[in-house]
N, CA, C and O of each residue as an XYZ file, in Angstrom:
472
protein
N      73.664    120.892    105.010
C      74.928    120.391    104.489
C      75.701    121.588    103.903
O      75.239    122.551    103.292
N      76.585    121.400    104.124
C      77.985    122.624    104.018
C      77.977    122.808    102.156
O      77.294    121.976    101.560
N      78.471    123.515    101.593
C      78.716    123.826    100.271
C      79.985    122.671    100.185
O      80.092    122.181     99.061
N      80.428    122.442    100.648
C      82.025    121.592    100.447
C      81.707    120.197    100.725
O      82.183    119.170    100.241
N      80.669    120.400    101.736
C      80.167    118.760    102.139
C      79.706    118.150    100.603
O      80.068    117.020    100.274
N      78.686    119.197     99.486
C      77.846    119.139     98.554
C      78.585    118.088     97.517
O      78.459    117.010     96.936
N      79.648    119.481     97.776
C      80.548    118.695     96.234
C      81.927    118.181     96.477
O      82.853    118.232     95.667
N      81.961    117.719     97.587
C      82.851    116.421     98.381
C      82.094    115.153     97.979
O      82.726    114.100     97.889
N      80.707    115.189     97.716
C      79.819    114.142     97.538
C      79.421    113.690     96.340
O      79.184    112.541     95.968
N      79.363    114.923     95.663
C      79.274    114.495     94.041
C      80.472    114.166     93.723
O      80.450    113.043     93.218
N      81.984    114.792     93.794
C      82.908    114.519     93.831
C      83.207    112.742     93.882
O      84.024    112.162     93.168
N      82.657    112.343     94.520
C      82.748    111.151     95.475
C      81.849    109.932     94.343
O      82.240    108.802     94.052
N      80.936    110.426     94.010
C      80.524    109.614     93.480
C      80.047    109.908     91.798
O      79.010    109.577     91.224
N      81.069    110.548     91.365
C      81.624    110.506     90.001
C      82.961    109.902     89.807
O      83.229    109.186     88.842
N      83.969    110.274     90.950
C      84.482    108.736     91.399
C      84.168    107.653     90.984
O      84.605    106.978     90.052
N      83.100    107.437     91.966
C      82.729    105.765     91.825
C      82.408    105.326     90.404
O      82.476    104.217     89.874
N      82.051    106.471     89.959
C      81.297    105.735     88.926
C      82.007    105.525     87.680
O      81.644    104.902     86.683
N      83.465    106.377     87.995
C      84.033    106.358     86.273
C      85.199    106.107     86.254
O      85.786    105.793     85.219
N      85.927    106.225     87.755
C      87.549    105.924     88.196
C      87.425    103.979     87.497
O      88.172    103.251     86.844
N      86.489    103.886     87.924
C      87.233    102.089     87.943
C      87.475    101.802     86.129
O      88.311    100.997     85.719
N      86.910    102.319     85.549
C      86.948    102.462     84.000
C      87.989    102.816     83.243
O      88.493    102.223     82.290
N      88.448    104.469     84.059
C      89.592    104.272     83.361
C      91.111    104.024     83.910
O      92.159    104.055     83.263
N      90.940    103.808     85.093
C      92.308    103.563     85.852
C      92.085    101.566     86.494
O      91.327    101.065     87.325
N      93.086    101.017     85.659
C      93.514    100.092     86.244
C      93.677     99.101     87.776
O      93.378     98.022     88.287
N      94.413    100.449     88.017
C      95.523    100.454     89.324
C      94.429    100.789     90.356
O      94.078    100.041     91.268
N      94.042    101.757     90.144
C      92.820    102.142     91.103
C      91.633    101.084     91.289
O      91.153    100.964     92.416
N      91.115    100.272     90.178
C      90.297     99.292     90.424
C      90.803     98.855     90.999
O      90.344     98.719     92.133
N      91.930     98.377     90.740
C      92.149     96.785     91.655
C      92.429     96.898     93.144
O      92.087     96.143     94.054
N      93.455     98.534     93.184
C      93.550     98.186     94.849
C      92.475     98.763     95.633
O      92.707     98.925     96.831
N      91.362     99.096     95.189
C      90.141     99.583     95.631
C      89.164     98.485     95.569
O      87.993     98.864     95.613
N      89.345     97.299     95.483
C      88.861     95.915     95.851
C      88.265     95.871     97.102
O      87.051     95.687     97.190
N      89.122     96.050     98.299
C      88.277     95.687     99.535
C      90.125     96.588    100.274
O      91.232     96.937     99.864
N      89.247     96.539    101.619
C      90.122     97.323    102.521
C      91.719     96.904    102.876
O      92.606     97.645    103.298
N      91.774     95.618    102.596
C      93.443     95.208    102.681
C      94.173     96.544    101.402
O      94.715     97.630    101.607
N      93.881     95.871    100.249
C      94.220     96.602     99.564
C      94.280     98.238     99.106
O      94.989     98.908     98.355
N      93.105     98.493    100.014
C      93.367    100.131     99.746
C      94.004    100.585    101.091
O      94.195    101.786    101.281
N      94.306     99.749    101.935
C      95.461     99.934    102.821
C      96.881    100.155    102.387
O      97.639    101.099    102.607
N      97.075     98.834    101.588
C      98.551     98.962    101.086
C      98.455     99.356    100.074
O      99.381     98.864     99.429
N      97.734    100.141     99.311
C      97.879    101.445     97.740
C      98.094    102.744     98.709
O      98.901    103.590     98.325
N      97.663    102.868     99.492
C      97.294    104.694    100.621
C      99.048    104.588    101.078
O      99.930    105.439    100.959
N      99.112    103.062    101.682
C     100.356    102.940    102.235
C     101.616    103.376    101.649
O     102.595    103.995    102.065
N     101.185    102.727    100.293
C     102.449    102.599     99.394
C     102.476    103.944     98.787
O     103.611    104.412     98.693
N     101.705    104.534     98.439
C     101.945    106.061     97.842
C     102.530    107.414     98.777
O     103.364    108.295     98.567
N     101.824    107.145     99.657
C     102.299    108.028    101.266
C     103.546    108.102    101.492
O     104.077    109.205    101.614
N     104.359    106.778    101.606
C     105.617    106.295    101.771
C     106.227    106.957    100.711
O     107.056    107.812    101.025
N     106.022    106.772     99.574
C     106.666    107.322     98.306
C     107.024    108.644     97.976
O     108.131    109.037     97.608
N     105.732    109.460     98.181
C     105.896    110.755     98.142
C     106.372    111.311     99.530
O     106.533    112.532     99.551
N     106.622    110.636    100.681
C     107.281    111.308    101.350
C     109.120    110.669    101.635
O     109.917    110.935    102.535
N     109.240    109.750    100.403
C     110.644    109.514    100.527
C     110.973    108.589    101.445
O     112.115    108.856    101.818
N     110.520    107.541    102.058
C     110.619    106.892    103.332
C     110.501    105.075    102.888
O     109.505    104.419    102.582
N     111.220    104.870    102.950
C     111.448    103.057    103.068
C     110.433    102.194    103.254
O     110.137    102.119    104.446
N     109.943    101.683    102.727
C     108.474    100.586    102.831
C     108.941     98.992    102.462
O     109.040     98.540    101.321
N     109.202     98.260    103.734
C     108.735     96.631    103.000
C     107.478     96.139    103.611
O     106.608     96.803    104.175
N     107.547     94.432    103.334
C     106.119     93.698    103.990
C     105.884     94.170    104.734
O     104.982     95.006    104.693
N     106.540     93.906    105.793
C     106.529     93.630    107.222
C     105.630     95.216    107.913
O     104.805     95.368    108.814
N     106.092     95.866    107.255
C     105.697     97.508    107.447
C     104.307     97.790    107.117
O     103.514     98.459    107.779
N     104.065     97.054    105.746
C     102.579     96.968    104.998
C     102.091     96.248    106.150
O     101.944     97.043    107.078
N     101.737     94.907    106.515
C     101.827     94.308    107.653
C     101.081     95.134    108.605
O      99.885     95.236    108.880
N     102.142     95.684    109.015
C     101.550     96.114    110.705
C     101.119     97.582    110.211
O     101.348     98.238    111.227
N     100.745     98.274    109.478
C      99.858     99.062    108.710
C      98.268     98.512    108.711
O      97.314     99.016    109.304
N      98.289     97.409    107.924
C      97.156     96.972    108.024
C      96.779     96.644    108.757
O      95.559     96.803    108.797
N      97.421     95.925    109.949
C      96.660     95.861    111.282
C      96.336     96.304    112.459
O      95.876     95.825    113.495
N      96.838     97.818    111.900
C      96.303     98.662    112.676
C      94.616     99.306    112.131
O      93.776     99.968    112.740
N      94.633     98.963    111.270
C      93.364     99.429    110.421
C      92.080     98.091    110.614
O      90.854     98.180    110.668
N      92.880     97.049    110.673
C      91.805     96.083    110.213
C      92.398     94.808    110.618
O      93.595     94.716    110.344
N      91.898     93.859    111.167
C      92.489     92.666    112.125
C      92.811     91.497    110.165
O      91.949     91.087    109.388
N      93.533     91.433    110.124
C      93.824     90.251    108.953
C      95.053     89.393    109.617
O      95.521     89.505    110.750
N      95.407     88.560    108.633
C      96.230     87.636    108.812
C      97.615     87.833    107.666
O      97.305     88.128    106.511
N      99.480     87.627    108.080
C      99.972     87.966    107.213
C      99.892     87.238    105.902
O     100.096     87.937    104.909
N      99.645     86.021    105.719
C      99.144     85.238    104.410
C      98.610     85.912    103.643
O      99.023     86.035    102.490
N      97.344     86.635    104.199
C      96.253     87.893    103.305
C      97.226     88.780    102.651
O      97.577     88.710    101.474
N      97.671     89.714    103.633
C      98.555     90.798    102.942
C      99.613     90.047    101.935
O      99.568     90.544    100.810
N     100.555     88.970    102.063
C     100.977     89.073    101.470
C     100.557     88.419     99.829
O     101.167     88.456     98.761
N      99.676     88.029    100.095
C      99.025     87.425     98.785
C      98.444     89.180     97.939
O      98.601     89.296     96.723
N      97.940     90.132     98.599
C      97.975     91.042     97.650
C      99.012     91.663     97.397
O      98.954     92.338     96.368
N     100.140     91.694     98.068
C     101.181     92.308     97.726
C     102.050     91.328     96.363
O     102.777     91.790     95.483
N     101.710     90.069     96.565
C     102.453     89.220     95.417
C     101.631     89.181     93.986
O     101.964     88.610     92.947
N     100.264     90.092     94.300
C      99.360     89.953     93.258
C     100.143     91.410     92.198
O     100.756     91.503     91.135
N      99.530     92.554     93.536
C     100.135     93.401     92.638
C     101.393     93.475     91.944
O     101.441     94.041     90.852
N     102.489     92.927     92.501
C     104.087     93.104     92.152
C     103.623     92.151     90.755
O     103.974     92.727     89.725
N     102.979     90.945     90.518
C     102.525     90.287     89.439
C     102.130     91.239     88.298
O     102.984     91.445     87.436
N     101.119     91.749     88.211
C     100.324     92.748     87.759
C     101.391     94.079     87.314
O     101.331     94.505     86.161
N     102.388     94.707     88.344
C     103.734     95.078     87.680
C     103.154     96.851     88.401
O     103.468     98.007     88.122
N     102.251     96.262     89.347
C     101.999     97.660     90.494
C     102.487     98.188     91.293
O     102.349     99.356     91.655
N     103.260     97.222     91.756
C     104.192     97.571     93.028
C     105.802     97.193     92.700
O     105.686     96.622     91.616
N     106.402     97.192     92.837
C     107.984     97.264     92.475
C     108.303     96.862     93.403
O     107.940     97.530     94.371
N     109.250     95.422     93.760
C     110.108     95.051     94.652
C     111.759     95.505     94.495
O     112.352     95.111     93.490
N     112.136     95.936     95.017
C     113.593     96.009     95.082
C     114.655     96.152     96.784
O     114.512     96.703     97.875
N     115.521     95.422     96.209
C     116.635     94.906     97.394
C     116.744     96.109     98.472
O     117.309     97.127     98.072
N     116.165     96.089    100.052
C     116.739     97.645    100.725
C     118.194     98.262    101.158
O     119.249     97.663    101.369
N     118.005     99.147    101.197
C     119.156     99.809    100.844
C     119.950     99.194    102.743
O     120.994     98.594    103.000
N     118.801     99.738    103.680
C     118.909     99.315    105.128
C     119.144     97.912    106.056
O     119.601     97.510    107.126
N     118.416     97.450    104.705
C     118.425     95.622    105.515
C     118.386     94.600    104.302
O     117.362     94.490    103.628
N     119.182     94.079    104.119
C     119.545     93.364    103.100
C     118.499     92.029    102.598
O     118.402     91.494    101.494
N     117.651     91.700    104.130
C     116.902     90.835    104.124
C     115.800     90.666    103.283
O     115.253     89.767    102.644
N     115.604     92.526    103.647
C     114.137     93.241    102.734
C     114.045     93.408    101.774
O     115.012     93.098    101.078
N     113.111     93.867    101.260
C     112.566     94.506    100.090
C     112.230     95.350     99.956
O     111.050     95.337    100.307
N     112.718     96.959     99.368
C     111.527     97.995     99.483
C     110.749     98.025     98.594
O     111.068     97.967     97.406
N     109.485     98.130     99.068
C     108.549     98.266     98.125
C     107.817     99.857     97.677
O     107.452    100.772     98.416
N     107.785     99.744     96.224
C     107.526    101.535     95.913
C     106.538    100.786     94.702
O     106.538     99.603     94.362
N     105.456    102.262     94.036
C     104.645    101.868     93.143
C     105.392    101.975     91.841
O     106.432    102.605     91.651
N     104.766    101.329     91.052
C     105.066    101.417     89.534
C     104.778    102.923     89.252
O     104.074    103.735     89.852
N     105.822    103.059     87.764
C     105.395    104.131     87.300
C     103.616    104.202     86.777
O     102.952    105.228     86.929
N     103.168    103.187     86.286
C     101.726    103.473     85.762
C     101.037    103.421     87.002
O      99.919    103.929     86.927
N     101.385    102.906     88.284
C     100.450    103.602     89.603
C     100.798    104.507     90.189
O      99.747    104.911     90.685
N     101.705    105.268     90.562
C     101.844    106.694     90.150
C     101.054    107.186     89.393
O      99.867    107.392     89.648
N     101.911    107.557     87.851
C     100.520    108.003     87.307
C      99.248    107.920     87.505
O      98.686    109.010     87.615
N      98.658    107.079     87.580
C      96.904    106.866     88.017
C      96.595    107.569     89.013
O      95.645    108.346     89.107
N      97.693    107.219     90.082
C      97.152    107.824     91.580
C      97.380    109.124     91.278
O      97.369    109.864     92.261
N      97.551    109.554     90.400
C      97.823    111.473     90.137
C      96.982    111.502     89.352
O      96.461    112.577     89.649
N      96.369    111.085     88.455
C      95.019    111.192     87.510
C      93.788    111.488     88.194
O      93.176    112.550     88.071
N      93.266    110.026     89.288
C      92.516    110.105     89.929
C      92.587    110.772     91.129
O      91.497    111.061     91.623
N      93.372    111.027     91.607
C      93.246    112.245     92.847
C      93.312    113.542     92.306
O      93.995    114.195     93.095
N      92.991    114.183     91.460
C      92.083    115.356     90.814
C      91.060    115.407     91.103
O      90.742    116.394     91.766
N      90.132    114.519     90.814
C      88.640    114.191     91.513
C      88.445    115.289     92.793
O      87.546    116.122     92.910
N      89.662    115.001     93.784
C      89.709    115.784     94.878
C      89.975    117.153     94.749
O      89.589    117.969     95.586
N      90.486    117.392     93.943
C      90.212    119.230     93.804
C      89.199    119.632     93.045
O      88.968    119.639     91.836
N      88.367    120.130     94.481
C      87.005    120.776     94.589
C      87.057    122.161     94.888
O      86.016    122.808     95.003
């Protein structure tokens, strides 16, 4: 095993063991794979400046993982509950919604992705 493989792994599972404790945001959308679909989704989108609604989360996730849209959108109505995800009117289609993270998931997702610099 590689020196990087080593402590990619400890890395990994000091993670596991202490992220869910002190980050919120990170527990919850690290639940099961819908959801760490649309947290990866939603941050990606963000930091690269680019327009995100359902429909987008949607066919994201099913490229990853066969679900149904009921599923997705029940976590997407959980988090926006919870005050994780931010709905607001799109700028492109009036119909939509873009969706971007809260400031406290932001933050988190910049807390806990330190972990990764190894």
């Amino acid at each position: 095993m590689s020196d990087f493989s080593k402590k990619l792994c400890l890395a990994l599972e000091k993670d596991l063991k202490e992220s869910n404790l002190k980050y919120e945001t990170v527990k919850y959308f690290r639940q099961n794979m819908i959801s760490v679909i649309i947290w990866i989704s939603t941050m990606s989108y963000f930091y690269n400046k680019k327009e995100l609604n359902a429909e987008d989360i949607y066919r994201i996730v099913n490229e990853i993982v066969r679900t149904s849209r009921p599923s997705v959108m029940k976590y997407l109505g959980e988090a926006k509950q919870k005050k994780y995800l931010q709905f607001t009117m799109s700028r492109n289609d009036k119909r939509a919604y873009s969706i971007t993270p809260s400031e406290i998931t932001i933050y988190e997702f910049e807390k806990w992705s330190e972990v990764f610099r190894i």
